[in-house]
Wavefront OBJ file of the C-alpha trace (Angstrom):
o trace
v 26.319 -27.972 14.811
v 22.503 -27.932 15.598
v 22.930 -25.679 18.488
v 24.671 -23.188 16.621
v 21.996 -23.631 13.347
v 19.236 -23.068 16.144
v 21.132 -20.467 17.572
v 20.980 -18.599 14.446
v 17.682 -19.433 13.342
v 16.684 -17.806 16.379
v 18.654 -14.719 15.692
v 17.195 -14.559 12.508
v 13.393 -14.945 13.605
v 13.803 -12.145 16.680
v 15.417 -9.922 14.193
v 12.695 -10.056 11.639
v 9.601 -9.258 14.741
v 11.675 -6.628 16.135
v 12.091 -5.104 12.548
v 8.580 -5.831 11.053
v 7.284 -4.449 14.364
v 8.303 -0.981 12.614
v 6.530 -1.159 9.761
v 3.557 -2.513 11.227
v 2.064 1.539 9.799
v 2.753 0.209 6.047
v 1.178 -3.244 6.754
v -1.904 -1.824 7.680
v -2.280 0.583 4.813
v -1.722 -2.301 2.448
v -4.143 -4.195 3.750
v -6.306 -0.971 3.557
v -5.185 -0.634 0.285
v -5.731 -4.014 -1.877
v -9.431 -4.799 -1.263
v -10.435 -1.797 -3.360
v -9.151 -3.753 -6.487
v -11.743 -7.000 -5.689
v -14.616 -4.488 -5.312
v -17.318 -5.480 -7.423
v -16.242 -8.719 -8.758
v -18.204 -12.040 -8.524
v -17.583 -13.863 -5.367
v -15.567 -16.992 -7.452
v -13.028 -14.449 -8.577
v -12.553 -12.936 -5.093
v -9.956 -15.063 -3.746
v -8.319 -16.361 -7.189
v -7.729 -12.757 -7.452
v -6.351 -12.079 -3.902
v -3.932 -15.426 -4.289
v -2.698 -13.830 -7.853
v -2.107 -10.256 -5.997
v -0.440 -11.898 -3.130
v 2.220 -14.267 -5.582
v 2.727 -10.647 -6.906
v 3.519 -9.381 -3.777
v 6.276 -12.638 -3.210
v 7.757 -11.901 -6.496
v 8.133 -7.953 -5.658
v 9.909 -8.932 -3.168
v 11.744 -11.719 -3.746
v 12.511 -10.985 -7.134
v 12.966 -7.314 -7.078
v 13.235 -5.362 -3.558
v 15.494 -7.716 -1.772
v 18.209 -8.209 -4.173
v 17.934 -4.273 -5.430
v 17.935 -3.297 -1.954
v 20.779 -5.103 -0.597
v 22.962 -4.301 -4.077
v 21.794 -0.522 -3.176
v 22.569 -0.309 0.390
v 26.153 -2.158 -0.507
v 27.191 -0.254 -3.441
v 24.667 2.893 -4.279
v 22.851 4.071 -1.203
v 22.377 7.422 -2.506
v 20.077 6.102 -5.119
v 17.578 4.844 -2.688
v 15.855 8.027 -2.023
v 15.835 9.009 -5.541
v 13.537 5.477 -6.222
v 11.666 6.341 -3.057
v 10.546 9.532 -4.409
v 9.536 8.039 -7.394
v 7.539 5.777 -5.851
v 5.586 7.908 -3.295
v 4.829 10.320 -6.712
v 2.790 6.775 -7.863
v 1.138 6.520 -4.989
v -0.079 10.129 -5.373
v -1.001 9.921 -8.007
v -3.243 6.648 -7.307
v -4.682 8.381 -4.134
v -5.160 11.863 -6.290
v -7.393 9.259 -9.176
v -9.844 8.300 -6.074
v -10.023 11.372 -4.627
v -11.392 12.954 -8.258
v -13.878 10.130 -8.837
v -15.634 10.625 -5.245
v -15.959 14.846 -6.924
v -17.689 13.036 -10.447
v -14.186 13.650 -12.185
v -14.131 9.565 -13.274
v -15.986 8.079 -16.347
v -16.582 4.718 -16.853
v -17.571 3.182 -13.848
v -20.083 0.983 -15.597
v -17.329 0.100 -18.014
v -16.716 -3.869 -17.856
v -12.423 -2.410 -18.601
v -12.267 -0.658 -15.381
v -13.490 -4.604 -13.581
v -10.524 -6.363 -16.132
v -9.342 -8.954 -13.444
v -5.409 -8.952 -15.574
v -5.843 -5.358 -15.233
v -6.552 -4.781 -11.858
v -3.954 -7.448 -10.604
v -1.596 -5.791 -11.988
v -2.768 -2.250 -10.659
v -2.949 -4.026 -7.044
v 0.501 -5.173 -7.755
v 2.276 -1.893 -9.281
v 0.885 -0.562 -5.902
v 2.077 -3.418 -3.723
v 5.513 -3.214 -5.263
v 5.461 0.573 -3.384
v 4.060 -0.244 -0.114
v 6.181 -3.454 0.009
v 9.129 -1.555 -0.666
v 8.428 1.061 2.251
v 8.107 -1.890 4.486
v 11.282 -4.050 3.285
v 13.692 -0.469 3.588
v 12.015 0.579 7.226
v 13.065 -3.345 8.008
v 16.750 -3.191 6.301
v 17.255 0.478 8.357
v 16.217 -1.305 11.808
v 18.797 -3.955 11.405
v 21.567 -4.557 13.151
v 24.429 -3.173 10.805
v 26.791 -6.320 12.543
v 24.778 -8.787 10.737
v 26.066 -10.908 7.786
v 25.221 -10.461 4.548
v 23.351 -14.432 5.064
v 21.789 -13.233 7.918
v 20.214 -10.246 6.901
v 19.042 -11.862 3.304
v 17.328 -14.727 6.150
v 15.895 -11.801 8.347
v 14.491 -9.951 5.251
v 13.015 -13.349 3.682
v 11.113 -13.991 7.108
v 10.174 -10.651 6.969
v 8.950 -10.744 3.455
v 7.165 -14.152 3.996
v 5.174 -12.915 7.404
v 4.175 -9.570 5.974
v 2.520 -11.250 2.554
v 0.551 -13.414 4.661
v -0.788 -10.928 7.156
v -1.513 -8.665 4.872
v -3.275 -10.899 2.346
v -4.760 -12.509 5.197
v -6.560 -10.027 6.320
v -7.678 -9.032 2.874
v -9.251 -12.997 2.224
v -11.155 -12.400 4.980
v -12.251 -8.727 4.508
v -13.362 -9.709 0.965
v -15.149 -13.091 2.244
v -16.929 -11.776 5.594
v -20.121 -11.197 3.680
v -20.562 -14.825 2.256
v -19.717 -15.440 5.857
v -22.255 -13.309 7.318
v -24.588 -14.915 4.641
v -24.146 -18.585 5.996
v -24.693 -17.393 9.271
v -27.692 -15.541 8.567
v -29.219 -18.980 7.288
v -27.882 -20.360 10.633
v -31.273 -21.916 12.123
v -29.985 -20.443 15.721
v -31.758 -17.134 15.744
v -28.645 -15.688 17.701
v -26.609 -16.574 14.833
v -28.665 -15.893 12.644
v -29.404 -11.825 13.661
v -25.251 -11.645 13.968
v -25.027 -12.655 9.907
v -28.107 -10.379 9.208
v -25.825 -7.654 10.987
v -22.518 -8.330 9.236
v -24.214 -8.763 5.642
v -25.634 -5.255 5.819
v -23.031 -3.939 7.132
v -20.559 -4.798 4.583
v -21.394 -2.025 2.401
v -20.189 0.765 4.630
v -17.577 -1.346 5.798
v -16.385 -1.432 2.443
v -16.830 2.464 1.802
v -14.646 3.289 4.716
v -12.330 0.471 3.794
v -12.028 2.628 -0.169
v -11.376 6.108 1.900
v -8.690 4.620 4.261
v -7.115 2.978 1.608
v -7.052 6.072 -0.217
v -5.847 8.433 1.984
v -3.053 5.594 3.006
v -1.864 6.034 -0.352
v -1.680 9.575 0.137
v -0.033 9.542 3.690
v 2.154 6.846 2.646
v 3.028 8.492 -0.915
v 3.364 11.993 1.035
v 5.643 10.901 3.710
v 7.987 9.201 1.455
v 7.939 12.397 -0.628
v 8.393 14.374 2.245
v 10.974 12.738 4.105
v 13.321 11.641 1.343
v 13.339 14.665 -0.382
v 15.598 15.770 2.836
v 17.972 13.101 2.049
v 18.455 14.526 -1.420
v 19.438 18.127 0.092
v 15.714 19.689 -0.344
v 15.426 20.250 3.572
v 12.555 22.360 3.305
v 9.449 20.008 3.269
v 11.540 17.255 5.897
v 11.999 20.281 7.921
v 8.145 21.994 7.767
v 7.089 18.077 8.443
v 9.186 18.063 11.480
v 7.969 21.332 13.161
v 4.640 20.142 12.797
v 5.427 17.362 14.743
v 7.080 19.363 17.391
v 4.580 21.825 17.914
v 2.215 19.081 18.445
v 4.446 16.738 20.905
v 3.428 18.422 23.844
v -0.360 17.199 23.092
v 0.868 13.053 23.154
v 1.620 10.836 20.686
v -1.338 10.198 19.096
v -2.297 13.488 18.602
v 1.323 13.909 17.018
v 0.750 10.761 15.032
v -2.552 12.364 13.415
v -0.919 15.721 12.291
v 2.132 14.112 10.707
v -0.104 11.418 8.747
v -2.709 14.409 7.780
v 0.315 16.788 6.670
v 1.467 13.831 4.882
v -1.468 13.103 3.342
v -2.264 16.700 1.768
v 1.130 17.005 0.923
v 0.556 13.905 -1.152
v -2.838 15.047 -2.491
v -1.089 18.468 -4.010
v 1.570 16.202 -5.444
v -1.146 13.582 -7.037
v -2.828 16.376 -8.203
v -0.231 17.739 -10.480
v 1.137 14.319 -11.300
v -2.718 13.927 -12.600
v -2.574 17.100 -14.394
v 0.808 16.023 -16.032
v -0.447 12.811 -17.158
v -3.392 14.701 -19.118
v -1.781 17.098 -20.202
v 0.852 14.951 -21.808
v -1.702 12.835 -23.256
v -3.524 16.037 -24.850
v 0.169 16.707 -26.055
v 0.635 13.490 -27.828
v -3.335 13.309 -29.428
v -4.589 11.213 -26.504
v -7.229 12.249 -23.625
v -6.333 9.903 -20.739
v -9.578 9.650 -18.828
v -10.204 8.204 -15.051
v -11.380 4.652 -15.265
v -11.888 3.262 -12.111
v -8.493 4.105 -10.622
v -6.681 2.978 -14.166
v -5.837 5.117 -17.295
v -7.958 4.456 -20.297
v -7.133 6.658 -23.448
v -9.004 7.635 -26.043
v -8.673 9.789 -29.141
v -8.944 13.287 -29.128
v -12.010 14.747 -31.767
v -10.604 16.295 -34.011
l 1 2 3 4 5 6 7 8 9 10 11 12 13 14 15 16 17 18 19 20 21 22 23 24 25 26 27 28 29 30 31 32 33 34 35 36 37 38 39 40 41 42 43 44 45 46 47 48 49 50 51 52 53 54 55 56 57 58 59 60 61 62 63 64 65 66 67 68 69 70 71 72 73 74 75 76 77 78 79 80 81 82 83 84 85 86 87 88 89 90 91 92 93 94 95 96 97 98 99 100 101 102 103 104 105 106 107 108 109 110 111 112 113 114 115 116 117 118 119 120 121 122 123 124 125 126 127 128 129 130 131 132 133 134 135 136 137 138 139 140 141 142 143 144 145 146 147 148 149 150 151 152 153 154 155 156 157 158 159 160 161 162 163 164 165 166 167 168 169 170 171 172 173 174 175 176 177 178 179 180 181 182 183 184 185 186 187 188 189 190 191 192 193 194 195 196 197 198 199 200 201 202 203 204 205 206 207 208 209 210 211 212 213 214 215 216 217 218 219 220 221 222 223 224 225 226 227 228 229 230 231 232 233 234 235 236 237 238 239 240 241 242 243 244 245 246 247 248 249 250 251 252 253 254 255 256 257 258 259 260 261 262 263 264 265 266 267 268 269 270 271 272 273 274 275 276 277 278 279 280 281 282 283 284 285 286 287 288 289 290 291 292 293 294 295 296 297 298 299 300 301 302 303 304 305
């Protein structure tokens, strides 16, 4: 009886590597992603924060992807792309926000709203429910279709579990290496001292190239999923013009490959932001309301007159 519960345990656990292993892309834009949200909070609220974001991201998934995805696959699969589409369009439209605030197109930056902890949780999470979704369907499409429904539920809770902790992991300790670096540069060992010096003023443009990669994951990630799954829905077009721009550029190698499709991707999902952007205002103009940019969040306002 052991045996065989070790037996599948095992299963289970070289499943979930050999699936997470393809997402590993995703993972890395989250964690790209989610420190933009602590930005410019106090460092007592940095972690709190990242804990509350990272519960989020267990209930997502837990809660909501697993069971949706596995009713889905067993009884709707054609819906999946549909919600896929849907959910690149958010990230679009996240990525298109950023983009306009870099060009002076945000207001508010000062505003004490735009640094709401509830509200910015909750951003970080309505994005985490996206990206965690990409990862748990790449995972569910790697598996081996012989597995039970038991097995795959275990495979896609491992999954779940290891993902949330590298991700949010790695954000704890992107958001903490300054007060790191500070400690060390009050090390009394000069060595250690100079390193901490170097990491604390560093931080700053480590932080300002962590905001563009996030952004433009959100774009490549939001584009691709537009891209690909509106081929699954019978609009071949943009699957197809995405896939001869990764043939003509196989013969250079992979990674040169790699780099077109994500930068296709991620104009792709800049055009799209853009008019989900110009959607959103003009509905708001539509219903009396000027939705203006506030630090990646919508804050309306009445329109004079």
């Amino acid at each position: 009886m052991s045996v065989g519960l070790l037996a599948v345990v095992d299963d289970i656990l070289s499943a979930a590597v050999k699936a997470s292993a393809k997402a590993a892309g995703v993972v890395i834009d989250d964690a790209a992603v989610t420190p933009q949200y602590v930005q410019g909070l106090t460092p007592a609220r940095e972690l709190p924060m990242v804990g509350r974001i990272a519960l989020g991201s267990i209930a997502n998934k837990f809660v909501i992807i697993i069971p949706v995805a596995l009713l889905l696959t067993a009884f709707a699969p054609w819906v999946l792309p549909y919600l896929l589409i849907v959910g690149g369009a958010y990230l679009c439209f996240e990525g298109a926000e950023k983009v306009l605030e870099w060009f002076g197109f945000g207001h508010g930056h000062g505003d004490e709203r735009g640094r709401d902890e509830k509200r910015l949780v909750w951003g970080a999470i309505r994005t985490d429910l996206i990206l965690s979704t990409e990862i748990m369907l790449i995972s569910l499409a790697s598996l081996d279709r012989g597995l039970g429904i038991w097995q795959t539920l275990g495979v896609l809770a491992v999954i779940a579990v290891i993902m949330t902790g590298v991700v949010y992991g790695a954000v704890a300790l992107l958001v903490k290496i300054d007060d790191i670096g500070l400690r060390m540069a009050k090390n009394p060992v000069r060595r250690v001292r100079h390193a901490g010096t170097r990491i604390v003023r560093s931080m700053p443009a480590v932080f300002r190239m962590i905001s563009v990669v996030g952004t433009v994951a959100m774009l490549w990630v939001g584009g691709h999923l537009i891209l690909v799954n509106l081929g699954e829905v019978g609009l071949a077009g943009p699957a197809e013009l995405l896939h001869g721009v990764e043939e003509l550029l196989a013969p250079l190698g992979g990674a040169i490959t790699w780099v077109g499709d994500t930068a296709f991707s991620a104009v792709a999902g800049l055009v799209v932001g853009l008019i989900v952007v110009g959607v959103v205002l003009g509905a708001g103009r539509m219903l009396g309301r000027r939705p203006r940019l506030d630090e990646g969040h919508r804050v309306e306002e009445p329109v004079a007159g």
